[in-house]
C-alpha positions as a Markdown table, in Angstrom:
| # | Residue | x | y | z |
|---|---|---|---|---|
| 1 | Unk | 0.0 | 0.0 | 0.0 |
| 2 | Unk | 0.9 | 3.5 | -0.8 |
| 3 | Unk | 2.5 | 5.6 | 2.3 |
| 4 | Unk | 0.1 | 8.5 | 0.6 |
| 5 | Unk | -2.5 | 9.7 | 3.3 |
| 6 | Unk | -5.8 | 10.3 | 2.0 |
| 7 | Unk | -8.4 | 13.0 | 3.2 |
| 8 | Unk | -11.1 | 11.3 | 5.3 |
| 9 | Unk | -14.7 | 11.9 | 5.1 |
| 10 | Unk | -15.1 | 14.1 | 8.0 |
| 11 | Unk | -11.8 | 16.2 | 6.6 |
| 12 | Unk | -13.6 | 16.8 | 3.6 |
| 13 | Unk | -16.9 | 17.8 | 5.2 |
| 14 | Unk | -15.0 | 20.5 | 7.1 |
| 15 | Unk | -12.9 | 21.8 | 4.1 |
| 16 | Unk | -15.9 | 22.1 | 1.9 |
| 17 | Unk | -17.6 | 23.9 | 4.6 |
| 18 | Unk | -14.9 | 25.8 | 5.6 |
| 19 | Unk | -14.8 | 27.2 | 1.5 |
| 20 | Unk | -19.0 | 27.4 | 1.9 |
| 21 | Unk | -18.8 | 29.7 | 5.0 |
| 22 | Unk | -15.6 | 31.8 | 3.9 |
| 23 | Unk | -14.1 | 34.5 | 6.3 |
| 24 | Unk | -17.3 | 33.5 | 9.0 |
| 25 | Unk | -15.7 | 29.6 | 9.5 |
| 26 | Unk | -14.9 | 29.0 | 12.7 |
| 27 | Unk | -16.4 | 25.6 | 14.7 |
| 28 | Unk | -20.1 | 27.2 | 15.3 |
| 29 | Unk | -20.1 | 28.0 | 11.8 |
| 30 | Unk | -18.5 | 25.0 | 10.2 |
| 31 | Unk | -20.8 | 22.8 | 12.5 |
| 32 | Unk | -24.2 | 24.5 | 11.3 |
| 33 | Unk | -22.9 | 24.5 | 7.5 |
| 34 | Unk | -22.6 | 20.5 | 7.6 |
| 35 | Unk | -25.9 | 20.0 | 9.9 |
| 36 | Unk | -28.1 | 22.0 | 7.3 |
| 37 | Unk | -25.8 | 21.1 | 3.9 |
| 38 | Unk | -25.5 | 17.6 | 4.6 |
| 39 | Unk | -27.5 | 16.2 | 7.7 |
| 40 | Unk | -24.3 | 15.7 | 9.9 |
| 41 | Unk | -24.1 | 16.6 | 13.6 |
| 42 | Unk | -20.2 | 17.1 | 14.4 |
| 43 | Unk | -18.8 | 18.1 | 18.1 |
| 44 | Unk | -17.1 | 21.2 | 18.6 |
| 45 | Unk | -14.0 | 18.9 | 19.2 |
| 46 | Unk | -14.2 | 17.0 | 16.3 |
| 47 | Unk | -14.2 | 20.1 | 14.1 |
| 48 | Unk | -10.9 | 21.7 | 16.2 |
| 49 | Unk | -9.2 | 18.4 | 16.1 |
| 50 | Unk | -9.7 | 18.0 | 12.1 |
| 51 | Unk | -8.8 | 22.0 | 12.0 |
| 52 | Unk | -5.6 | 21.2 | 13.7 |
| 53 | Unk | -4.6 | 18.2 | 11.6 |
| 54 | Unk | -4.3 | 20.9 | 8.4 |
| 55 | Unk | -2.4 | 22.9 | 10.3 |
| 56 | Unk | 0.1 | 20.4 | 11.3 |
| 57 | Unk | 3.2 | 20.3 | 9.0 |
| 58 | Unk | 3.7 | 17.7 | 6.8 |
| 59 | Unk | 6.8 | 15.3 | 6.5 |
| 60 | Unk | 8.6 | 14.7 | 3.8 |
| 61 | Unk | 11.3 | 11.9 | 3.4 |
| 62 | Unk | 12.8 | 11.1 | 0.5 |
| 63 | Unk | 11.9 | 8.0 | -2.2 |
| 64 | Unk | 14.6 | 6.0 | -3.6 |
């Protein structure tokens, strides 16, 4: 398998609503965007813990 990592479902709930909501998106926001867009009731937590897996750097290695 591939060492790629994939964006999740709930990652790509809170981008697209994070793009929906523009300069308003913050964790209130983002929640009511995906519980009136798409029927999905996230935590406050959930939405900071996805928020601070974007901000996290990535690591890159080199592939020989």
């Amino acid at each position: 398998m591939s060492d790629r990592q994939l964006l999740g479902e709930v990652e790509q709930l809170v981008l697209l609503a994070i793009l929906r909501t523009g300069e308003v998106a913050y964790a209130v926001t983002v929640r009511e965007e995906l519980e009136r867009r798409v029927g999905v009731t996230l935590s406050r937590g959930t939405i900071y813990v996805t928020l601070d897996r974007y901000a996290r750097p990535v690591s890159t290695r080199s592939v020989r």
